[in-house]
LOVEXGU-804444 format. One record per residue (C-alpha): z, x, y; residue in one letter; residue number from 1. Coordinates in nm, 3 decimals, m for minus. Layout:
// residues N
<<Z, X, Y>, "a", NUM>
...
// end
This chain:
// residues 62
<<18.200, 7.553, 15.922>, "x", 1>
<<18.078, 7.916, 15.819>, "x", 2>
<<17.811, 7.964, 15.807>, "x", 3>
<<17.643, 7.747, 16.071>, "x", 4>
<<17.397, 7.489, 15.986>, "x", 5>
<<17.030, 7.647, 16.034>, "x", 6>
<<16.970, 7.324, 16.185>, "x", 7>
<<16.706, 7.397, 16.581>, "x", 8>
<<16.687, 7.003, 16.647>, "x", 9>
<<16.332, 7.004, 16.541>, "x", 10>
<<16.360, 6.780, 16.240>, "x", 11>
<<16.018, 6.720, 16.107>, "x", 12>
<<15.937, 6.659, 15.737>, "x", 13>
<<15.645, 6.869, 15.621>, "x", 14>
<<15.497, 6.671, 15.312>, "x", 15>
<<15.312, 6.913, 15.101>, "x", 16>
<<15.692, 7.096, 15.084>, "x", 17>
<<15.897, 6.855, 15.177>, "x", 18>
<<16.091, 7.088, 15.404>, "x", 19>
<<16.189, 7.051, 15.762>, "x", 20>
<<15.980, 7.244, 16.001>, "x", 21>
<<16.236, 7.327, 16.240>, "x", 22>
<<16.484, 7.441, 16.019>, "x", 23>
<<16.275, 7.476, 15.640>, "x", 24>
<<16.590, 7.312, 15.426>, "x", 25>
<<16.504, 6.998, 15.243>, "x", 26>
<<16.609, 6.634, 15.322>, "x", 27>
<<16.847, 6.687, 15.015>, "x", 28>
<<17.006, 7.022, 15.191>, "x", 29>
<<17.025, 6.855, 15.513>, "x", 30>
<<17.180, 6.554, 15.396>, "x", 31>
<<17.454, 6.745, 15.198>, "x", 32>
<<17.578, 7.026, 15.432>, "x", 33>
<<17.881, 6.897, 15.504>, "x", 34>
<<17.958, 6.885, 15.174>, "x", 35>
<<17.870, 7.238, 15.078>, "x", 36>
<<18.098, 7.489, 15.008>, "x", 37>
<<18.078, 7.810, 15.219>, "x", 38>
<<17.885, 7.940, 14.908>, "x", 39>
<<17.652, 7.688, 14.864>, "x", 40>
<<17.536, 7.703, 15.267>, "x", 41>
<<17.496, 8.150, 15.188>, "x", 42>
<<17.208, 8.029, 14.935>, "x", 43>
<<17.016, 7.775, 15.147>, "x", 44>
<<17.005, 8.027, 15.411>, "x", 45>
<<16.884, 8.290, 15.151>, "x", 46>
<<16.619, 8.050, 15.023>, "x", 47>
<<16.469, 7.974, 15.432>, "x", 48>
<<16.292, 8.299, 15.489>, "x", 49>
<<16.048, 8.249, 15.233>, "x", 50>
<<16.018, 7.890, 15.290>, "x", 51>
<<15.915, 7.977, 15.684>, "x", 52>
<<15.681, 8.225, 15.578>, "x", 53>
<<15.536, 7.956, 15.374>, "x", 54>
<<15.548, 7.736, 15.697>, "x", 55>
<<15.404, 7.966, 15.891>, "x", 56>
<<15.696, 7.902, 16.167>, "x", 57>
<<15.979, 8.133, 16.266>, "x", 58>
<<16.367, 8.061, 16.345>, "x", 59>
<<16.554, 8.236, 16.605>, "x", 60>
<<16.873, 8.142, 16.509>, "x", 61>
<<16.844, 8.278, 16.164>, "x", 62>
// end
């Protein structure tokens, strides 16, 4: 499963964004992961960084 699901276990919706803020992928992301392609999971990571910085929170794991 490469790359690794951002996933912290801290699975809170935030509502203005809509992203989780443990991990900052949306329900949609989260729900299809499995089903991504290696691909796919490279440009959810990408798109995090900025979404944390918009969350103000930070991930260790990524």
């Amino acid at each position: 499963m490469k790359p690794a699901s951002p996933c912290i276990s801290v699975c809170v919706l935030d509502p203005p964004t809509g992203w989780c803020r443990g991990c900052a992928r949306t329900l949609e992301e989260i729900t299809d992961w499995m089903r991504y392609t290696p691909e796919q999971r490279e440009e959810v990571w990408a798109r995090l960084p900025a979404r944390r910085l918009q969350l103000g929170t930070t991930n260790p794991e990524g």
